[in-house]
C-alpha positions as a Markdown table, in Angstrom:
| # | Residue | x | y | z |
|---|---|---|---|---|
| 1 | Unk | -7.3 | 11.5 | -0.8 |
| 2 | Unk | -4.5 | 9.3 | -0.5 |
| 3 | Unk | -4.7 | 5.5 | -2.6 |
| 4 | Unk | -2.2 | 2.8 | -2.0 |
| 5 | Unk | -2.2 | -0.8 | -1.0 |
| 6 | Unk | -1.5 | -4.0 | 1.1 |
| 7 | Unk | 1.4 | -5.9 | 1.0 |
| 8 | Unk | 4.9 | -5.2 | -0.5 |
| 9 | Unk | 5.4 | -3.7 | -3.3 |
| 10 | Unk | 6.8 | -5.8 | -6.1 |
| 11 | Unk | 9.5 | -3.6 | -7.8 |
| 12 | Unk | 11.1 | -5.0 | -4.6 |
| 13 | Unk | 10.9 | -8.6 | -4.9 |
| 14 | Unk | 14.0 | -9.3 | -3.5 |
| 15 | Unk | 15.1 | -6.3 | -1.6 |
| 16 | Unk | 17.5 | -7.2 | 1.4 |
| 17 | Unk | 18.1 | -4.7 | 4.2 |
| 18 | Unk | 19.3 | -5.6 | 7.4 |
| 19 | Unk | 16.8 | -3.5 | 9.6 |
| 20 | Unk | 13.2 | -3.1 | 9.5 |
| 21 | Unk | 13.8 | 1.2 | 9.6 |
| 22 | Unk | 15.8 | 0.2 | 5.8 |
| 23 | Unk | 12.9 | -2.2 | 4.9 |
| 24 | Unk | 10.3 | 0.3 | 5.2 |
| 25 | Unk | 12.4 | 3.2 | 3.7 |
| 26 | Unk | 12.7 | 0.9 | 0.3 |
| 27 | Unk | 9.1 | 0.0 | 0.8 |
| 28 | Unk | 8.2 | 3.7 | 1.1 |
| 29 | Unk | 10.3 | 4.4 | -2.1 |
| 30 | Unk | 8.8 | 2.6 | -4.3 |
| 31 | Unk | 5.0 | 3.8 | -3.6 |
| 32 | Unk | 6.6 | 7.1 | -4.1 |
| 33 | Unk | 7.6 | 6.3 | -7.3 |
| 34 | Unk | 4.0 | 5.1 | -8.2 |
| 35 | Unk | 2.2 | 7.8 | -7.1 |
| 36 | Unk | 0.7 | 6.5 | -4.1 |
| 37 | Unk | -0.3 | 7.7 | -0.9 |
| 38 | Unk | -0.4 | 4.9 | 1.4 |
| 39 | Unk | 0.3 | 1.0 | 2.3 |
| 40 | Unk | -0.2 | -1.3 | 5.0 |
| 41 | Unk | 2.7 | -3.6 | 5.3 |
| 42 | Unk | 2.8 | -7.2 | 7.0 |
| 43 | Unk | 4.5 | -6.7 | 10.4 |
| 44 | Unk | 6.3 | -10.4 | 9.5 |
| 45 | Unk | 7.9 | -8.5 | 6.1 |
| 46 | Unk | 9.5 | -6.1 | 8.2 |
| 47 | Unk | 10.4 | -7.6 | 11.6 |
| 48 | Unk | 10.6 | -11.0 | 10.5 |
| 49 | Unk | 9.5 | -14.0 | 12.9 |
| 50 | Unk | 11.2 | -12.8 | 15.7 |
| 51 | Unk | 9.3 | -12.1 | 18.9 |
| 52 | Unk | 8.1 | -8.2 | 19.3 |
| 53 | Unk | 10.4 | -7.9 | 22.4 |
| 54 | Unk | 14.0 | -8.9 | 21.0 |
| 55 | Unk | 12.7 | -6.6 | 17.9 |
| 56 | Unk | 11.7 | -3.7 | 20.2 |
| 57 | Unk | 14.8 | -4.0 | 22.0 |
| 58 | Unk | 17.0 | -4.3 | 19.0 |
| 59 | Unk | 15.2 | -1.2 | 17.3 |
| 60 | Unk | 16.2 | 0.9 | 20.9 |
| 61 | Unk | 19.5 | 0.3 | 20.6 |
| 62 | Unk | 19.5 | 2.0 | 16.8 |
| 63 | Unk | 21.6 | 5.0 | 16.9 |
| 64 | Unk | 18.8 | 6.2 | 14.3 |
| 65 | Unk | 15.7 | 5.3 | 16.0 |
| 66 | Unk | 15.7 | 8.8 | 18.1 |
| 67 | Unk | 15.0 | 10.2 | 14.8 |
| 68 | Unk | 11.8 | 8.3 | 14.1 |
| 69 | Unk | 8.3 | 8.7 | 15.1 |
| 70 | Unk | 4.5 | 7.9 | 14.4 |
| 71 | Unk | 3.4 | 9.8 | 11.5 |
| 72 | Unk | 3.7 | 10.8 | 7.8 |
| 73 | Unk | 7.2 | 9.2 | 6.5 |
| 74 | Unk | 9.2 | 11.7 | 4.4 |
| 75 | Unk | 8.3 | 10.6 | 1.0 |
| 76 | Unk | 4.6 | 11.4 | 2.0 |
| 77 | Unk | 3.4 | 7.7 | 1.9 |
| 78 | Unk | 1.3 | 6.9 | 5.1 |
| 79 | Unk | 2.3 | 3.5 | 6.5 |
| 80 | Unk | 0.0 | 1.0 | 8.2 |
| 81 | Unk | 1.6 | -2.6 | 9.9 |
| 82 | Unk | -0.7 | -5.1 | 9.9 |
| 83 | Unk | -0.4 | -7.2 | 12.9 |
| 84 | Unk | -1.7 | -10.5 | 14.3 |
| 85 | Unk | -5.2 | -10.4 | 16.0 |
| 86 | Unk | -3.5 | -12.8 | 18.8 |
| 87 | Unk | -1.2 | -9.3 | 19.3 |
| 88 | Unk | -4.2 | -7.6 | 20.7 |
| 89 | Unk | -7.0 | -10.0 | 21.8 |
| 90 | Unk | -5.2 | -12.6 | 23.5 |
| 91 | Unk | -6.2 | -14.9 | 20.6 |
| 92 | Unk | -5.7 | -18.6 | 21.0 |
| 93 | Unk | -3.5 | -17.5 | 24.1 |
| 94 | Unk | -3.9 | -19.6 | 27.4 |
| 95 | Unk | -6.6 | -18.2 | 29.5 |
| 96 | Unk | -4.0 | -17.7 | 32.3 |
| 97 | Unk | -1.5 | -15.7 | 29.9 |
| 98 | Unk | -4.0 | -12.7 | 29.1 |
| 99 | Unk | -0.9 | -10.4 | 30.2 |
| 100 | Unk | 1.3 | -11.7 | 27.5 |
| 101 | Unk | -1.1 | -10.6 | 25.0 |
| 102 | Unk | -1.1 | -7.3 | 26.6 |
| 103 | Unk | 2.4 | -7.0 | 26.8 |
| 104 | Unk | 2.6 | -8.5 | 23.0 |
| 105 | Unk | 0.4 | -5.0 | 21.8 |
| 106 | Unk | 2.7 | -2.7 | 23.9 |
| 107 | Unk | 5.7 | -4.1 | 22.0 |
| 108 | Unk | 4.5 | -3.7 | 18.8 |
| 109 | Unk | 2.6 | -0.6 | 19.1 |
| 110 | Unk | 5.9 | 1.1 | 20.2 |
| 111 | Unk | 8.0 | -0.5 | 17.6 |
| 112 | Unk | 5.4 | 0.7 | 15.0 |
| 113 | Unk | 5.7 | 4.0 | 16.2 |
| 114 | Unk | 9.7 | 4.1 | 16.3 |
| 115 | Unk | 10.1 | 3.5 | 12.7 |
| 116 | Unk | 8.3 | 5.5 | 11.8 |
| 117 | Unk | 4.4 | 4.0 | 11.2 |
| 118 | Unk | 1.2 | 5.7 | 11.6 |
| 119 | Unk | -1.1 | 2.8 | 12.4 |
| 120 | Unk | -0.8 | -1.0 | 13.9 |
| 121 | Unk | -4.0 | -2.9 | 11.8 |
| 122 | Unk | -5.3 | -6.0 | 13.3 |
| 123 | Unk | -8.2 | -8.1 | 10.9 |
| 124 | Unk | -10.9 | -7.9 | 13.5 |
| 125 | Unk | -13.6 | -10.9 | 13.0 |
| 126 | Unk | -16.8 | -11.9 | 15.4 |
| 127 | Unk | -14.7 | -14.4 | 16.9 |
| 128 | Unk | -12.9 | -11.7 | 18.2 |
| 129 | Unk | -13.3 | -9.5 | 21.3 |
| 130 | Unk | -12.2 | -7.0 | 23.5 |
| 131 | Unk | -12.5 | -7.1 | 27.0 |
| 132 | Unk | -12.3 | -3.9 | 29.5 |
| 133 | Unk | -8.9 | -4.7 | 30.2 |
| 134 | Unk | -7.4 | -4.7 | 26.8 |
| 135 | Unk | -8.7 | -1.1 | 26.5 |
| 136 | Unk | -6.6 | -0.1 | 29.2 |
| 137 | Unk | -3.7 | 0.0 | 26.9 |
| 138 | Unk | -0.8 | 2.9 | 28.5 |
| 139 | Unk | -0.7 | 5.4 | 25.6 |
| 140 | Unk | 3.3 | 5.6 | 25.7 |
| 141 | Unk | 5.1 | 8.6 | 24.1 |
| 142 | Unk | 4.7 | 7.9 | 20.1 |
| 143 | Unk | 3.8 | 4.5 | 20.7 |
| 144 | Unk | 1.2 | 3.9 | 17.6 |
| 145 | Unk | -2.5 | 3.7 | 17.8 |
| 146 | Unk | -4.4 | 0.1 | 16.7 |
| 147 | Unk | -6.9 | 0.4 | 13.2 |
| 148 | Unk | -9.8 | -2.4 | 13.9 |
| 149 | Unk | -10.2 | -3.5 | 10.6 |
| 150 | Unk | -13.8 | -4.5 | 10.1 |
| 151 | Unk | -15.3 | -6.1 | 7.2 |
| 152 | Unk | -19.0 | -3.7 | 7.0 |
| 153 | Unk | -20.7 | -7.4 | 6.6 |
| 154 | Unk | -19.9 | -8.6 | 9.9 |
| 155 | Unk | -22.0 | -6.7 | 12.6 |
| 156 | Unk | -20.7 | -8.2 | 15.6 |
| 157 | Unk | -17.3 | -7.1 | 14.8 |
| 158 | Unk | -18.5 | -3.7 | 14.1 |
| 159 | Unk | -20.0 | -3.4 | 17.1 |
| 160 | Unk | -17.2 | -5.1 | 19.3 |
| 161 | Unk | -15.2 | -2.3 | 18.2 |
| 162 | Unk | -16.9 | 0.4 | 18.7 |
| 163 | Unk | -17.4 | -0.2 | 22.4 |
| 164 | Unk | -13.8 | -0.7 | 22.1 |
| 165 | Unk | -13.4 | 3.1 | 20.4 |
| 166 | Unk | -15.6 | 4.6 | 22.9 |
| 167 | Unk | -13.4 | 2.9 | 26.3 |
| 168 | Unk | -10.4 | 3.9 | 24.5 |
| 169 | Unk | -8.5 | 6.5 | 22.2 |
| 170 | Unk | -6.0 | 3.8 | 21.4 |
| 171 | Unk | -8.7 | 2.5 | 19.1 |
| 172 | Unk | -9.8 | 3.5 | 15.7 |
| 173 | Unk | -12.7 | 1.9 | 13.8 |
| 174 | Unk | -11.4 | 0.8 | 9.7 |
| 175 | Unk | -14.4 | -0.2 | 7.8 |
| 176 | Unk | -13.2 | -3.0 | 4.7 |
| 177 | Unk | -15.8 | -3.3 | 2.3 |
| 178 | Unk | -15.4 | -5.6 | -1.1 |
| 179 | Unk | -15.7 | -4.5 | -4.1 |
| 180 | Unk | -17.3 | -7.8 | -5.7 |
| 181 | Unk | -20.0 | -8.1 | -3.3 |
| 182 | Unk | -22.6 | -5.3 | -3.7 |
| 183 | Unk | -23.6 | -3.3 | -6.9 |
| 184 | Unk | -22.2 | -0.4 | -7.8 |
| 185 | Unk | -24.7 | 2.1 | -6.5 |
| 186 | Unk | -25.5 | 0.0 | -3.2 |
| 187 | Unk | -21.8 | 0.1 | -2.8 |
| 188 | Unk | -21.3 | 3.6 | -3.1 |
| 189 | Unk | -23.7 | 3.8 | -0.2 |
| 190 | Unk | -22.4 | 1.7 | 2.2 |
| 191 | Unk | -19.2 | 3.3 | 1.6 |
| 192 | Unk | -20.7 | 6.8 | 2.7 |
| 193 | Unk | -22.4 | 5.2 | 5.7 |
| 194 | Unk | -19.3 | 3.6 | 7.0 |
| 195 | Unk | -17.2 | 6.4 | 7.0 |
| 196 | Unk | -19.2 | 8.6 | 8.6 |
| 197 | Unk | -20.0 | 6.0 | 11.9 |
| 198 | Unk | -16.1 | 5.5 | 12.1 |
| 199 | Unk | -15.1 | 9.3 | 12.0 |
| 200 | Unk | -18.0 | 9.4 | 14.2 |
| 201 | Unk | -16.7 | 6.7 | 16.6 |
| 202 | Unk | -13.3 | 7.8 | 16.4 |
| 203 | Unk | -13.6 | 11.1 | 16.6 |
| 204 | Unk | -11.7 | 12.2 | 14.1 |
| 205 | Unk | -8.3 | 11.3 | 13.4 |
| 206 | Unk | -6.8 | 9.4 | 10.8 |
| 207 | Unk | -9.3 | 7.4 | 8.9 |
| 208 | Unk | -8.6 | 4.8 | 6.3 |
| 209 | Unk | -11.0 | 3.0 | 3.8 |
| 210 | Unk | -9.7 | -1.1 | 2.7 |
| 211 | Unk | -11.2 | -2.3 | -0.3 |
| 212 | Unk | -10.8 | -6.2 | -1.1 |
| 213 | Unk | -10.7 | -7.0 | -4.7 |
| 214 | Unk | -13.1 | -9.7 | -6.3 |
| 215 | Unk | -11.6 | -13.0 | -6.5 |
| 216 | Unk | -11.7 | -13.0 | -10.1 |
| 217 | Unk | -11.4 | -10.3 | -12.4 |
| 218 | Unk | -10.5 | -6.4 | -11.8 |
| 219 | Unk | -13.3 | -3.8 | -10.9 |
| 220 | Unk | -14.3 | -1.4 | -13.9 |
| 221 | Unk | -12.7 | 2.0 | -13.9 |
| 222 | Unk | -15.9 | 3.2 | -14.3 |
| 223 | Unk | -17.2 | 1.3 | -10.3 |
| 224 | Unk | -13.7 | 3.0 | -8.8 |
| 225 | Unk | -14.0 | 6.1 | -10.3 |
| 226 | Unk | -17.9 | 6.2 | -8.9 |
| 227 | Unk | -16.9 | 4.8 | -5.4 |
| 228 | Unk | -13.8 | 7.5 | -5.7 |
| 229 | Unk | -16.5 | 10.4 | -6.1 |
| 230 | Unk | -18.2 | 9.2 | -3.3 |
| 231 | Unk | -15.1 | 9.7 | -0.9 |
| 232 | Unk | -14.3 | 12.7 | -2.3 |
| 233 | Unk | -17.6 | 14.4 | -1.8 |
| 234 | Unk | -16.9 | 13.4 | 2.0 |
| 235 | Unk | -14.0 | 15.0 | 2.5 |
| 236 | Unk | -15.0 | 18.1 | 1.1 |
| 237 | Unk | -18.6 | 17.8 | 3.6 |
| 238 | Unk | -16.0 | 16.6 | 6.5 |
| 239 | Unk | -12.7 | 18.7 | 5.7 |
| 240 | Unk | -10.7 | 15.6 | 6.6 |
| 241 | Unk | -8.7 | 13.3 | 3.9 |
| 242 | Unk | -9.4 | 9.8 | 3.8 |
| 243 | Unk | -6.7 | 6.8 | 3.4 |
| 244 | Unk | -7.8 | 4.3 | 0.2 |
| 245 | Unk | -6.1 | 1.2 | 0.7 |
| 246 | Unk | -6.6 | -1.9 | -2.0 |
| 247 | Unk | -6.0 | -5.5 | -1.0 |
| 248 | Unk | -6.2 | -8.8 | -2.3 |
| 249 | Unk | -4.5 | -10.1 | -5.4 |
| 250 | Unk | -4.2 | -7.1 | -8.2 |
| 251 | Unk | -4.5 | -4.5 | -5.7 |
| 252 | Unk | -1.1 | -2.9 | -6.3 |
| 253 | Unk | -1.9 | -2.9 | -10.2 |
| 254 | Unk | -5.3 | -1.2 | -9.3 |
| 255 | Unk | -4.2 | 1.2 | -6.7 |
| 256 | Unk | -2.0 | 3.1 | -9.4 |
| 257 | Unk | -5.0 | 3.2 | -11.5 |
| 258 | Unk | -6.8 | 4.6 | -9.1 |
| 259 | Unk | -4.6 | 7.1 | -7.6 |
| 260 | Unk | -4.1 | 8.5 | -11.2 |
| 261 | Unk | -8.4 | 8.8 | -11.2 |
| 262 | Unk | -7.9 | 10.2 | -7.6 |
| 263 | Unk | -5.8 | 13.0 | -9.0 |
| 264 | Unk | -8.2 | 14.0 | -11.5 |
| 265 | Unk | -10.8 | 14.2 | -9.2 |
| 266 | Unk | -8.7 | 16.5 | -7.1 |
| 267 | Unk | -7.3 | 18.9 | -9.8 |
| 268 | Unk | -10.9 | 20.6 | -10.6 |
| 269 | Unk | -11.0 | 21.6 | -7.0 |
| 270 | Unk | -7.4 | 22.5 | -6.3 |
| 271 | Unk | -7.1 | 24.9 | -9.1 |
| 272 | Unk | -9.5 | 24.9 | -12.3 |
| 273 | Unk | -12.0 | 27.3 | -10.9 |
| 274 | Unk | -11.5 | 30.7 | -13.0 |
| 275 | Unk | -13.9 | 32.7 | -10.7 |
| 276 | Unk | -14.2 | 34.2 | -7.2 |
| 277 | Unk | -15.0 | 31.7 | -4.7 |
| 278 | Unk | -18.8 | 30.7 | -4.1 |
| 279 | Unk | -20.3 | 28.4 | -1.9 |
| 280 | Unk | -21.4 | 24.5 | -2.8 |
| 281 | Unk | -21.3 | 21.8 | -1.0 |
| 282 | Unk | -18.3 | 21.2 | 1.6 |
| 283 | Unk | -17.3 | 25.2 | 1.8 |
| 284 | Unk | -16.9 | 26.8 | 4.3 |
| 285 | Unk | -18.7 | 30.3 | 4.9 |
| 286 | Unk | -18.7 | 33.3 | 6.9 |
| 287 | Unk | -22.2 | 35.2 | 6.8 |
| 288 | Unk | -23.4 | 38.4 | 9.1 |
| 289 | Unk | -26.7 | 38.8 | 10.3 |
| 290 | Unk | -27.5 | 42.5 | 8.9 |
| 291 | Unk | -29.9 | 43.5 | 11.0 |
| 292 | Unk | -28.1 | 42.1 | 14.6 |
| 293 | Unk | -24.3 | 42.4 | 13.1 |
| 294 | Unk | -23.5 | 38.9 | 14.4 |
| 295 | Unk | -21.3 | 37.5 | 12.4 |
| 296 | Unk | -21.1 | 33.2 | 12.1 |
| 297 | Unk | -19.1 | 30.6 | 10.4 |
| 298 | Unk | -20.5 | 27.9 | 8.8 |
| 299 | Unk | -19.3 | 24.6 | 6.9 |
| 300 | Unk | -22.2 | 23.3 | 4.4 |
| 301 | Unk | -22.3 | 19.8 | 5.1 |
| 302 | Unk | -25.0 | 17.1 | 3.3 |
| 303 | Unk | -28.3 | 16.9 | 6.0 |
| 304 | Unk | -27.3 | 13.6 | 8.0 |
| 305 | Unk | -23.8 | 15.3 | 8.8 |
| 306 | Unk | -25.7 | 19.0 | 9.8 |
| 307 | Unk | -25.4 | 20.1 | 13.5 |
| 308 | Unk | -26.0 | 24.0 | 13.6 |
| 309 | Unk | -24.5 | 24.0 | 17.5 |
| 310 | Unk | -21.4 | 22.1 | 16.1 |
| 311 | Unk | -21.3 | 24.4 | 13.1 |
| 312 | Unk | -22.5 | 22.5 | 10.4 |
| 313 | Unk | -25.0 | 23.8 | 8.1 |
| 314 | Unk | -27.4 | 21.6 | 6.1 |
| 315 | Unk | -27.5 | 22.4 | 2.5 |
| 316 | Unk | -31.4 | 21.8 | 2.2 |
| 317 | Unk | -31.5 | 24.6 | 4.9 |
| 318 | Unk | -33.2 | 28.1 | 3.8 |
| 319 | Unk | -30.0 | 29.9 | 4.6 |
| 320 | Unk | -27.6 | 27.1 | 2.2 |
| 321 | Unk | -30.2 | 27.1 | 0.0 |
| 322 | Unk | -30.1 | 31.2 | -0.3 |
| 323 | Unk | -26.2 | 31.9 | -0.3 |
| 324 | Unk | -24.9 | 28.7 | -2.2 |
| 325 | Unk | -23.5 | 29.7 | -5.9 |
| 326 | Unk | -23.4 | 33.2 | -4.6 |
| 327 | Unk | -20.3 | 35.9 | -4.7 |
| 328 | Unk | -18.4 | 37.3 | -1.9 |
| 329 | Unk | -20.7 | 40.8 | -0.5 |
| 330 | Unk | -23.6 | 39.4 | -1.7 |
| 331 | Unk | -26.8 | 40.1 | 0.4 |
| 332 | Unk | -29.7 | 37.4 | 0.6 |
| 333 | Unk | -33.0 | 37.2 | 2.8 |
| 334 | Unk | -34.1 | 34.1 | 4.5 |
| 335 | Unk | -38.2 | 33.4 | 6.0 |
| 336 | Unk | -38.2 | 33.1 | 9.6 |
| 337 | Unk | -40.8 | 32.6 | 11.7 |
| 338 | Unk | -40.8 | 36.3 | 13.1 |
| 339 | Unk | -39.9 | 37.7 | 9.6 |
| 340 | Unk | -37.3 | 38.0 | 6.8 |
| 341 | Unk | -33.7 | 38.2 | 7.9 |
| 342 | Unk | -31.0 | 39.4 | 5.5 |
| 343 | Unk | -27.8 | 37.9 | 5.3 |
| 344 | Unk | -24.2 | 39.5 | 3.7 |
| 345 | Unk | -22.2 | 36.3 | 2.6 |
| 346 | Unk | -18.7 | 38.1 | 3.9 |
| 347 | Unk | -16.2 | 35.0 | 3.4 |
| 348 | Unk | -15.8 | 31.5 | 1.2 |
| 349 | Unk | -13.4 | 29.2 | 2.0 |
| 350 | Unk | -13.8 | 26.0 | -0.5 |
């Protein structure tokens, strides 16, 4: 799990660097220094006002920029630039300029990718939409892909970009939930449901989770450590990691909170086990079939994510049920329809 922000980070109030590659590398810096994992930056703190072209251009021409690509900067901090939804829908453009709104993306998408970010984010709202020709987007070597950011409230968004997912790979679905508007236990679960339709919808690939503070006052420790569980359980069911990115006033305050809680939740699992291996929820497991000698591999997923042809067992499953919590060599029997079948658990990989 990685926890970070939006916005710039404050220890760098003034901070002055003449390109946006040195913008972002002080940006970058600083959430290193505060234990964080992520952050989505404006696209007007690092490139200015300026127009993408003259910045795309400009960023060619940097002796450096050959160096740079989309991904995972050096100091380990994912970063996201937020752009402008008239950057990729041909908002309030002219109806006879779509092309400039197309060309607008391209620019940007590329000049994400050259310093070095992972995502281009665009607010996506109902007033928004996506036509067949703006999914038609040339992927470009390392040009960046576009997070929809999607407020889980707003259905018509939601479903606008997920037709927009499915026509193309440049697209990832974000869900943004907020934290003030649903209690705890109701947000917990919409935080579960939402991840799994956009790793559905995306098919993998980075994922990222936004969570708006309340307008006034700070979410209990107790709410963000709860909502922090829930992600964590869904990596483990999903082996993937999941992006937790705070926004709204307080958020960089609260996202060092809760990457410390983050942490915590991670240690047990990366190291405080004293025993062999056995499998729970999220492991993966490697079982024979005595009597055939087949051997399979399983991950033990929660029942909505199970899919035995896509190797996913459920955990409510006879099999789960029998091998879960036990060692390495251990032999179990299962009903079946046409008898008992033994299984040898040969393999646990938590």
């Amino acid at each position: 799990m990685r926890v970070g922000f939006s916005g710039r980070p404050s220890s760098l109030p003034g901070a002055f660097a003449p390109s946006p590659r040195e913008r972002m590398t002080r940006y970058v810096s600083a959430c290193s220094e505060l234990g964080l994992g992520c952050l989505e930056l404006p696209a007007g703190v690092l490139f200015g006002k300026s127009g993408w072209r003259n910045q795309f251009l400009a960023a060619c021409t940097d002796s450096a920029s050959a160096q740079a690509g989309a991904g995972r900067s050096r100091a380990g901090v994912d970063v996201l630039v937020r752009v402008r939804p008239s950057d990729c829908f041909g908002v309030h453009v002219p109806p006879g300029d779509k092309a400039r709104g197309r060309a607008e993306i391209g620019y940007a998408r590329h000049l994400v990718g050259l310093i070095g970010g992972r995502l281009a984010t665009v607010l996506m709202r109902s007033e928004h939409s996506i036509s067949a020709s703006d999914t038609s987007l040339h992927e470009g070597q390392g040009a960046a892909r576009i997070g929809l950011v999607l407020s889980w409230s707003d259905q018509a968004a939601i479903l606008a970009a997920a037709r927009a997912a499915r026509r193309s790979a440049q697209y990832v679905m974000l869900p943004l939930l907020n934290l003030g508007s649903e209690h705890a236990s109701r947000l917990e679960r919409t935080a579960e449901r939402a991840l799994g339709v956009c790793r559905n919808e995306n098919r993998g690939g980075d994922m990222y989770l936004f969570l708006s503070m309340p307008r006034s006052g700070r979410p209990s420790a107790s709410v963000t450590r709860a909502l922090l569980e829930v992600i964590r359980g869904f990596e483990d069911e999903t082996a993937s990691e999941i992006g937790v990115i705070f926004s709204g006033s307080g958020s960089e305050a609260h996202a060092h909170q809760a990457a410390g809680i983050a942490r915590e939740l991670q240690s047990p699992a990366a190291g405080n086990r004293t025993g062999p291996p056995v499998p729970r929820l999220g492991s993966t497991v490697r079982i024979r079939d005595v009597e055939l000698g087949l051997d399979m591999q399983y991950a033990i997923v929660s029942p909505e994510h199970a899919s035995v042809m896509a190797g996913r067992l459920s955990s409510e499953s006879p099999v789960a049920r029998a091998i879960m919590g036990q060692p390495c060599g251990a032999r179990v029997e299962v009903a079946a329809p046409d008898g008992r079948v033994v299984y040898e658990l040969l393999e646990v990989m938590n």
